[in-house]
C-alpha positions in Angstrom: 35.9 7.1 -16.6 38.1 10.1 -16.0 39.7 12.0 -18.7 41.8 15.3 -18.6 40.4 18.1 -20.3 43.1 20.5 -21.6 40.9 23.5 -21.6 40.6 23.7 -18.2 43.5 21.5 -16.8 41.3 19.5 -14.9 40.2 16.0 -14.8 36.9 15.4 -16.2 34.9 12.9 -14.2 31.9 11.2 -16.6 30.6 8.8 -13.5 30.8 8.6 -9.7 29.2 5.7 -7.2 30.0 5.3 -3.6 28.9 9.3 -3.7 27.6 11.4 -0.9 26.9 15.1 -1.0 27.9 17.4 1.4 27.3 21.1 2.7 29.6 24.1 3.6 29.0 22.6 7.4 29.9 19.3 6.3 26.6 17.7 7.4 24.7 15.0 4.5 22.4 16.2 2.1 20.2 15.6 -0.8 21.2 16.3 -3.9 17.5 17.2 -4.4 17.7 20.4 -2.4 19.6 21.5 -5.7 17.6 23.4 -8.8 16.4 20.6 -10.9 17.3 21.1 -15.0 15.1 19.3 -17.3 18.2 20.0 -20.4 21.8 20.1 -21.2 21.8 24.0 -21.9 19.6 24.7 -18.5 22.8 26.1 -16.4 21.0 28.0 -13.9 23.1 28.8 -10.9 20.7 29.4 -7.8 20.1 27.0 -5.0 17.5 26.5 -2.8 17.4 26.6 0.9 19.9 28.8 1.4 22.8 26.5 0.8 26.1 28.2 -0.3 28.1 25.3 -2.1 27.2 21.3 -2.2 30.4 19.1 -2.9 30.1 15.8 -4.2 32.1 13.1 -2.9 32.8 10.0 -4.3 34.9 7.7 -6.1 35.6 7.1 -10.2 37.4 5.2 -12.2 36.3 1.8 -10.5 37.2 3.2 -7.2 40.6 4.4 -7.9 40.0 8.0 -8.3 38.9 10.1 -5.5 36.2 12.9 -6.3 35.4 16.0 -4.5 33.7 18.7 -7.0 31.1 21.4 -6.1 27.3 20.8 -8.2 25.0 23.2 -8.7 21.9 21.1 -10.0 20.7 17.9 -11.2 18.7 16.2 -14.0 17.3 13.0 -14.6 16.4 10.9 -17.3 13.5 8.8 -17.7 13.3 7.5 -21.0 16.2 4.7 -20.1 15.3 1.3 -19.2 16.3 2.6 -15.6 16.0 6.2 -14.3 19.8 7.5 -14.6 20.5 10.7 -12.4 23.0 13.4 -13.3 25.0 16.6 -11.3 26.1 19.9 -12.9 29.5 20.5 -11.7 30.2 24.1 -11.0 32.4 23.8 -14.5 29.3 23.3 -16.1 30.3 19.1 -16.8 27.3 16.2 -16.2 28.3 13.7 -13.8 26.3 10.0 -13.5 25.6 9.1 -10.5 25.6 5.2 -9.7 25.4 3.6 -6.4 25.6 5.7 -3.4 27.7 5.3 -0.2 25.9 3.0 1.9 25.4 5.2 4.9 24.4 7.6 2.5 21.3 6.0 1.0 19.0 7.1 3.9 19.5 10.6 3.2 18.0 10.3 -0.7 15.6 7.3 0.1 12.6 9.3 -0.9 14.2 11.3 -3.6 15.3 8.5 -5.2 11.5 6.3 -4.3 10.1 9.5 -5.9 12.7 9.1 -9.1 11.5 5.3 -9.5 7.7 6.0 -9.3 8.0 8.7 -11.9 10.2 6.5 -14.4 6.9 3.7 -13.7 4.7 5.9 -14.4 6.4 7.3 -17.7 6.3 4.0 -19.2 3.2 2.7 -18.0 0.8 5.6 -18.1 -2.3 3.3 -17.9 -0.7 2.2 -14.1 -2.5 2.4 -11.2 -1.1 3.0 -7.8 -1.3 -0.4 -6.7 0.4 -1.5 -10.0 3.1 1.3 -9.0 3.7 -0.2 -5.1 4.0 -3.8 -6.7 6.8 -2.3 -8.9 8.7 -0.7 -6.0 8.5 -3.9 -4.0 9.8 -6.1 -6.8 12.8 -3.5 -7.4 13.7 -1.7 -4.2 14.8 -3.6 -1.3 12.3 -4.1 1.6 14.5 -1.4 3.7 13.7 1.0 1.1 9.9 0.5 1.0 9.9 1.9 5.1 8.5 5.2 4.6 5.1 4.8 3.0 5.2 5.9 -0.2 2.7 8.8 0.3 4.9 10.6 2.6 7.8 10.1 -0.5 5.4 11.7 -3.0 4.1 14.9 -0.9 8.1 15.6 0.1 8.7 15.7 -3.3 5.9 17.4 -5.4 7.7 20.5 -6.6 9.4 17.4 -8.6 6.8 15.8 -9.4 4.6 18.8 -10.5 8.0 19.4 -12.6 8.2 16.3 -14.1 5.2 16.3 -15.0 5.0 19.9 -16.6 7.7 18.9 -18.3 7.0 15.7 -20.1 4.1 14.7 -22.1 3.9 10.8 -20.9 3.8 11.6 -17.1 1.0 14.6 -18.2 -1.0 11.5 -19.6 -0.5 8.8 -16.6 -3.0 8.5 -14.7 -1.4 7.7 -11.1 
């Protein structure tokens, strides 16, 4: 839902889906190649790989509102019945992400494998890796499952190592 916000005389955008992010060359990226912030108050600025400014592109309001905004990090959340990921905009708002583009979805496949496995894992610390592939297959489509789940994990261990750093059930689970 969009909502103008008087301080800054800008509309406020609280979700986006049919998203894609973008660089300063135009070309698809991740969202994951932007500093990850584990709270609300964690504004760092910096991002990595050398990347100047990310936009995010999408659509709010149910599709009726078109959305271009520069993001300068992430978060994700975990402790939801299903792993909800949010951008910093570069005027310091959280934006949800839903569903992305279609085209889109190749270029975060593993981020978002990666994003699944750790919410499993939260709330199933006793899970094995088997029990973890099982899960993946019962909730991703088959298209998704392509890359072997190994080479989703070692892409993304700074996250992981993170995530798990950072929160006390993944320290505990033994996958």
């Amino acid at each position: 839902m969009a909502s103008s916000d008087d301080d800054e005389g800008e509309i406020a955008i609280d979700s986006v889906t049919n998203y894609q992010f973008r660089n300063s060359q135009n070309a698809p990226i991740s969202f994951s190649i932007l500093p990850l912030h584990w709270n609300n108050n964690d504004h760092e600025q910096a991002i990595e790989n050398g990347e100047s400014s990310v936009a995010l592109l999408g659509m709010a309001d149910g599709g009726l509102q078109s959305v271009y905004t520069e993001v300068i990090g992430w978060k994700v959340e975990l402790s939801y019945a299903v792993p909800e990921v949010y951008m910093l905009s570069k005027g310091k708002k959280w934006i949800k992400l839903q569903k992305p583009r279609k085209c889109y979805g190749d270029v975060i496949r593993s981020v978002l494998i990666v994003i699944r496995c750790l919410h499993f894992a939260k709330r199933n610390v006793h899970a094995t890796r088997n029990d973890i592939w099982s899960h993946l297959q019962k909730t991703l489509s088959s298209c998704d499952l392509v890359e072997s789940l190994e080479n989703c994990l070692s892409a993304h261990l700074p996250l992981i190592r993170s995530a798990v750093a950072k929160d006390k059930d993944l320290a505990k689970s033994k996958v």
